[in-house]
C-alpha positions as a Markdown table, in Angstrom:
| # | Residue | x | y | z |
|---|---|---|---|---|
| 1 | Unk | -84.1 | 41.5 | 49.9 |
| 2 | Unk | -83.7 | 43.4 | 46.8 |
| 3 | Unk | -81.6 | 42.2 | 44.0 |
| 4 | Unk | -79.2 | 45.0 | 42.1 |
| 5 | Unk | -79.9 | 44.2 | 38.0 |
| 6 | Unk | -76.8 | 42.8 | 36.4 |
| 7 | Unk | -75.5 | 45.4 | 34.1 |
| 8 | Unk | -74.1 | 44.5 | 30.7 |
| 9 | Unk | -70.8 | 44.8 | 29.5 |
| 10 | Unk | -70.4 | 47.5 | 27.5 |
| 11 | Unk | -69.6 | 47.3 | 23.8 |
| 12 | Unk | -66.3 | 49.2 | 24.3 |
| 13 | Unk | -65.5 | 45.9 | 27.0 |
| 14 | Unk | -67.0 | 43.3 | 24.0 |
| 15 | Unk | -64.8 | 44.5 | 21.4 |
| 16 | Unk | -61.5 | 44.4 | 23.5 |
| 17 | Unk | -62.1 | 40.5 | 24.9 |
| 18 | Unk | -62.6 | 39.7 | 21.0 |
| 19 | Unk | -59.8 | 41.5 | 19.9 |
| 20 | Unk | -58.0 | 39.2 | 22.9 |
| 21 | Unk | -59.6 | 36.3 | 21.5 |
| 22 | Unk | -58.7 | 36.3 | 18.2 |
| 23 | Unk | -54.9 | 37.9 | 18.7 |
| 24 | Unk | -53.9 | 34.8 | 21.0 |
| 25 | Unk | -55.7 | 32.7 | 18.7 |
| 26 | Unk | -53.3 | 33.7 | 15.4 |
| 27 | Unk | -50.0 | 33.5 | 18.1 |
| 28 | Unk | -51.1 | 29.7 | 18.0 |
| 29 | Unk | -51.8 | 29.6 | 14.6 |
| 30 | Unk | -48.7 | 31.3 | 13.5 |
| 31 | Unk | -46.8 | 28.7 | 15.6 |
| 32 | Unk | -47.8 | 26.5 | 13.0 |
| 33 | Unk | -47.0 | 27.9 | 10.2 |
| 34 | Unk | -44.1 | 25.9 | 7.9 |
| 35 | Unk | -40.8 | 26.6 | 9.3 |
| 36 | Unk | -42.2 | 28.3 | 12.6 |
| 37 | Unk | -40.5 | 25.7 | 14.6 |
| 38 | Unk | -36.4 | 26.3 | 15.2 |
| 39 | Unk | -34.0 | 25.2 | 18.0 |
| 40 | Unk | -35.2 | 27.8 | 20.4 |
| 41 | Unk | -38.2 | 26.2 | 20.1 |
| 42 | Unk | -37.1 | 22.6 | 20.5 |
| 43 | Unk | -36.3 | 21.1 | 23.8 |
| 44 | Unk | -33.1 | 19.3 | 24.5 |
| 45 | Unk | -33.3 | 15.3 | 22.8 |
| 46 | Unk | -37.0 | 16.1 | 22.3 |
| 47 | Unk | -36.7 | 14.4 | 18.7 |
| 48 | Unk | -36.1 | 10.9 | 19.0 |
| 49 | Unk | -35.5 | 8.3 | 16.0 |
| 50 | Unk | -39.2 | 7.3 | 16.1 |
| 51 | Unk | -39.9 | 10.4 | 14.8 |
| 52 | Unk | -37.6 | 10.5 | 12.2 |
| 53 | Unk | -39.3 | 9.9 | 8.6 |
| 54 | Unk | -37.4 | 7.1 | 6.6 |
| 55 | Unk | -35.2 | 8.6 | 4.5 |
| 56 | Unk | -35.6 | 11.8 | 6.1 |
| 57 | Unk | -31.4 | 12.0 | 7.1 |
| 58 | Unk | -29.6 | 11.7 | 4.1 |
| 59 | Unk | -26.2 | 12.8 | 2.9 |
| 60 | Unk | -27.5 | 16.4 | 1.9 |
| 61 | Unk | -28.3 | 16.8 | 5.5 |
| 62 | Unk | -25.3 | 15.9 | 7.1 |
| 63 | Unk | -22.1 | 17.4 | 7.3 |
| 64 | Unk | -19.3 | 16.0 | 5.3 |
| 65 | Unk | -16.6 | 14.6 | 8.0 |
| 66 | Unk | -18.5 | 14.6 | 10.9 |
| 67 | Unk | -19.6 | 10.4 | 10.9 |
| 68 | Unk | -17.1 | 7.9 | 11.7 |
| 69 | Unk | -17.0 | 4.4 | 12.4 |
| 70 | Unk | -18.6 | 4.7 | 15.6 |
| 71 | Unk | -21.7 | 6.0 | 14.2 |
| 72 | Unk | -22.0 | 2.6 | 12.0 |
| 73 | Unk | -22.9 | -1.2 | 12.6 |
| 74 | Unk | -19.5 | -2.7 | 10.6 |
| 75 | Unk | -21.3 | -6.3 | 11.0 |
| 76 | Unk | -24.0 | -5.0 | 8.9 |
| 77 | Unk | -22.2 | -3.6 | 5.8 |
| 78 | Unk | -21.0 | -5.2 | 2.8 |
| 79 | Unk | -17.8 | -5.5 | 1.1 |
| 80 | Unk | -16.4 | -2.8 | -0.7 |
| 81 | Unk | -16.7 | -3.5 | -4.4 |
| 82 | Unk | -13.3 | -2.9 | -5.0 |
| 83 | Unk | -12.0 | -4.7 | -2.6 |
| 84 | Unk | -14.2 | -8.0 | -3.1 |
| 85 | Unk | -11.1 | -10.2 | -3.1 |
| 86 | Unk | -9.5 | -8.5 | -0.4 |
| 87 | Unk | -9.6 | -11.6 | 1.9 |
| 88 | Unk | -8.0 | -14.1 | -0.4 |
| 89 | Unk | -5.1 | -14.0 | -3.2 |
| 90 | Unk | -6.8 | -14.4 | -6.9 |
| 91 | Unk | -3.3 | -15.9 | -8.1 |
| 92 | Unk | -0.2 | -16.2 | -5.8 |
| 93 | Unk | 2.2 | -16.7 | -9.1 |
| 94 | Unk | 1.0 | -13.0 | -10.3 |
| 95 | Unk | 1.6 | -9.6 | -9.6 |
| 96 | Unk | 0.3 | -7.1 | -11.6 |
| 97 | Unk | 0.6 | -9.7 | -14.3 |
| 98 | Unk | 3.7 | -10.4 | -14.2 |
| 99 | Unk | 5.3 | -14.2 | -13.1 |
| 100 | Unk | 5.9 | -14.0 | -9.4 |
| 101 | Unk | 8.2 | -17.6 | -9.6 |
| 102 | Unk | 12.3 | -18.0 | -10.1 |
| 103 | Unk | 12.8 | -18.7 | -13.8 |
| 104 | Unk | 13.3 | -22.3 | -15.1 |
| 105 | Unk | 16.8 | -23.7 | -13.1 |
| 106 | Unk | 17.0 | -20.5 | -10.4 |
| 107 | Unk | 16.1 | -21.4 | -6.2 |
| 108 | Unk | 14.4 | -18.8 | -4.2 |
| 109 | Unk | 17.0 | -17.4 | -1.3 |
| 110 | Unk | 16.2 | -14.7 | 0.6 |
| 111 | Unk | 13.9 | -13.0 | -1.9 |
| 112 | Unk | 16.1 | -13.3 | -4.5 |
| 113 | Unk | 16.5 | -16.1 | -7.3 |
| 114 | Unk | 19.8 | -17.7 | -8.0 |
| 115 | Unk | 20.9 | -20.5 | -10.4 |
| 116 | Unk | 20.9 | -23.9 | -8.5 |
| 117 | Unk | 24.0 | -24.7 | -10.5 |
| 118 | Unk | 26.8 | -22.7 | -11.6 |
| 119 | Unk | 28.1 | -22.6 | -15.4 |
| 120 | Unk | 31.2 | -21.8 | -17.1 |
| 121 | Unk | 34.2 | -21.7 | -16.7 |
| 122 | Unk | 34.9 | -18.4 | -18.6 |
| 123 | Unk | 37.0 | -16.0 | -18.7 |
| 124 | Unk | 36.7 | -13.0 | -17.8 |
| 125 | Unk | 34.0 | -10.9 | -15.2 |
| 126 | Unk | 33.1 | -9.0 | -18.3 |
| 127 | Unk | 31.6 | -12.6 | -20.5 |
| 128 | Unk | 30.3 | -14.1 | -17.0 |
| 129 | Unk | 28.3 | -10.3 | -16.7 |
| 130 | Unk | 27.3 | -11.0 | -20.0 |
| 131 | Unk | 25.9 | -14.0 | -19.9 |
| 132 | Unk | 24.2 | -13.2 | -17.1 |
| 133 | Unk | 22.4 | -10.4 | -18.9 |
| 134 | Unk | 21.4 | -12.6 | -22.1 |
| 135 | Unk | 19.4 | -14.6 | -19.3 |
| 136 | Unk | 17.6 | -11.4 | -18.1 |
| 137 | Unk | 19.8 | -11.8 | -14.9 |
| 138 | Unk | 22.5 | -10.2 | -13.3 |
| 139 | Unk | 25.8 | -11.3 | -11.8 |
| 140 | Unk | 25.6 | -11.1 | -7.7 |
| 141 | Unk | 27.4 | -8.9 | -5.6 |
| 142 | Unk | 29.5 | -10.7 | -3.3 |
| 143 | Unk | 27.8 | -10.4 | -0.2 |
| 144 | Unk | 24.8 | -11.7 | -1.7 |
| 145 | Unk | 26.7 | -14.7 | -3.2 |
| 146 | Unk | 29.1 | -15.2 | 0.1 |
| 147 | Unk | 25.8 | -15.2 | 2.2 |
| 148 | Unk | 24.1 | -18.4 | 0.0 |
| 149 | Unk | 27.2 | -20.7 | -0.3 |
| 150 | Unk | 25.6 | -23.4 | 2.4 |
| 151 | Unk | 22.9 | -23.5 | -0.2 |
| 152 | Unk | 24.3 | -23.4 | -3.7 |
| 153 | Unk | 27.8 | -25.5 | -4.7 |
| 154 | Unk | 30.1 | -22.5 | -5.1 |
| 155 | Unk | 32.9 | -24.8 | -5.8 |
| 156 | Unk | 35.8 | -25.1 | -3.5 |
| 157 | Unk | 38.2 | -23.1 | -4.6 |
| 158 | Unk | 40.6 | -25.5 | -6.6 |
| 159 | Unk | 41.2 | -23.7 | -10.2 |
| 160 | Unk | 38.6 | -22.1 | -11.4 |
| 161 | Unk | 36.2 | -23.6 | -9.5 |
| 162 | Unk | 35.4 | -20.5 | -7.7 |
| 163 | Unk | 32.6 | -18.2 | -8.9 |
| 164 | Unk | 32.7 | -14.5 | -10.5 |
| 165 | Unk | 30.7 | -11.8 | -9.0 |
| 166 | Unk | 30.1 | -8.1 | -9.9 |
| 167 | Unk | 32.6 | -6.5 | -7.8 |
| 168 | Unk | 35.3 | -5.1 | -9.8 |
| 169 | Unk | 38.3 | -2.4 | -9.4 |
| 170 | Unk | 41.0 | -1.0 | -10.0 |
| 171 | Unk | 44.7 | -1.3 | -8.0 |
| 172 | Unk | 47.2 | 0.5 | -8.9 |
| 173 | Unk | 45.7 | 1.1 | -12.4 |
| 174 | Unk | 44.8 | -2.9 | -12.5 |
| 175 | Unk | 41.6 | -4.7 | -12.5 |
| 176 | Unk | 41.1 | -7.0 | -10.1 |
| 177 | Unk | 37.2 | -8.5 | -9.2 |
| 178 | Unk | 36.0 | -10.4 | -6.0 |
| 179 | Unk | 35.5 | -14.7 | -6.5 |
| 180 | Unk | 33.7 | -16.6 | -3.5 |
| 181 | Unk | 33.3 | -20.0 | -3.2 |
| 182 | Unk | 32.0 | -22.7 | -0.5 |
| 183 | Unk | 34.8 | -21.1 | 2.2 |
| 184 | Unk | 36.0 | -18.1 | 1.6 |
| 185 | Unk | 35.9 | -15.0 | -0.9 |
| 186 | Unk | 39.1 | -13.5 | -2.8 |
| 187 | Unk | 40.1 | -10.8 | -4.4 |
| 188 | Unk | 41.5 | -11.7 | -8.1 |
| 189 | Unk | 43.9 | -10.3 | -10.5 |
| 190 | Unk | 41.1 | -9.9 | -13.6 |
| 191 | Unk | 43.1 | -8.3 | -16.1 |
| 192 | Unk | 46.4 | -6.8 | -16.9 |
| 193 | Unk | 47.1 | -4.4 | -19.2 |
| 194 | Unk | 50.8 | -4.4 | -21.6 |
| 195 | Unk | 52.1 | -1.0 | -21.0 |
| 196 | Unk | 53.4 | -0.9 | -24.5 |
| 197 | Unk | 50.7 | -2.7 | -27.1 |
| 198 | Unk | 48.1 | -1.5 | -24.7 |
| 199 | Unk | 46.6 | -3.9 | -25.2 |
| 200 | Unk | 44.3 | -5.8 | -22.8 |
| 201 | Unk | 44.9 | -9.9 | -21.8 |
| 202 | Unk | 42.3 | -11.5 | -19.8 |
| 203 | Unk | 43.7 | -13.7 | -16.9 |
| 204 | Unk | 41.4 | -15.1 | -14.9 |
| 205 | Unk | 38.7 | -17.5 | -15.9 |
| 206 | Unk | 36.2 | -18.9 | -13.2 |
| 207 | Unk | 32.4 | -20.1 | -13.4 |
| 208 | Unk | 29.2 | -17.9 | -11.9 |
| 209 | Unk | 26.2 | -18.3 | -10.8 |
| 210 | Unk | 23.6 | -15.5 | -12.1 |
| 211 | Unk | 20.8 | -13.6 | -9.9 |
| 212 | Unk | 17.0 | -13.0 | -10.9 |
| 213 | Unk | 14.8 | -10.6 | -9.4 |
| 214 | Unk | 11.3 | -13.0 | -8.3 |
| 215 | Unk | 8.6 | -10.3 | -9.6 |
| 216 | Unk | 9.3 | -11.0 | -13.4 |
């Protein structure tokens, strides 16, 4: 049996399987390349945590809003430096610097500090509003006095033994005020005025009881 020669390839045929060569050889190199590699090219969770360099997430990288507290272990975090005494009162007799306690002689009620005692008599609402403000106090309304009257001695009624608040108008052109004691509250003749001196005489005289706001 006679055995046909095997012919070479012909140099037109050499040159084209080189030129295949080396053009899918530079496809792979090219993939390579810095920045070749985008999301087309990246399969779906394909880069896991292990991956990850440290420090390689940071807060250039990710976009501002879109972590919450879901994404972080709260167990693991510190306090806030401004908030290091967040979980206990420094000073419970200040706020903001200021005394947080009733002034010398006054009982907390109801958020509000009130003499334990009352003083005077005097007369007149206008000196028991006075002396009220000399102590850095006010005189109370009468609900606020009316509503503390199991708590402080208002007096019982006999006299003057009744106490002054800040409610005060005018009747028929005369002033009158509001006094409460231990029972009951009343509305007073304060003032009366001479229709021909014009002249103003002071009628009533009673004791009060002055009120303090606590934050000092």
């Amino acid at each position: 049996m006679k055995v046909g020669r095997i012919k070479r390839p012909r140099p037109a045929m050499v040159i084209a399987v080189i030129a295949l060569i080396v053009a899918l050889t530079g496809t792979a190199f090219a993939a390579l390349k810095p920045h070749s590699v985008g999301p087309r090219q990246l399969q779906s969770k394909s880069v896991t945590t292990a991956k990850l360099a440290n420090s390689a997430v940071n807060g250039a990288i990710v976009t501002r809003n879109t972590l919450t507290e879901r994404n972080f272990d709260l167990s693991q975090m510190g306090t806030v430096p401004a908030a290091v005494h967040a979980d206990r009162v420094t000073d419970s007799n200040a706020v903001n610097g200021h005394a947080a306690t009733c002034p010398q002689g006054a009982t907390l009620i109801r958020g509000l500090c009130f003499d334990s005692s009352s003083s005077g008599p005097v007369l007149g609402v206008k000196a028991a509003a006075d002396a009220c403000a000399a102590r850095g106090g006010r005189l109370p309304t009468a609900q606020q006095l009316f509503s503390v009257r199991n708590v402080i001695n208002l007096g019982d009624g006999n006299g003057s033994h009744s106490q002054f608040t800040d409610s005060y108008f005018y009747d028929d052109f005369e002033p009158f005020t509001v006094v409460v004691n231990a029972s009951d509250q009343t509305a007073v003749q304060n003032e009366k005025t001479n229709k021909i001196t014009k002249e103003v005489e002071i009628l009533a005289d009673y004791e009060y009881v002055c009120v303090y706001q606590l934050i000092r």
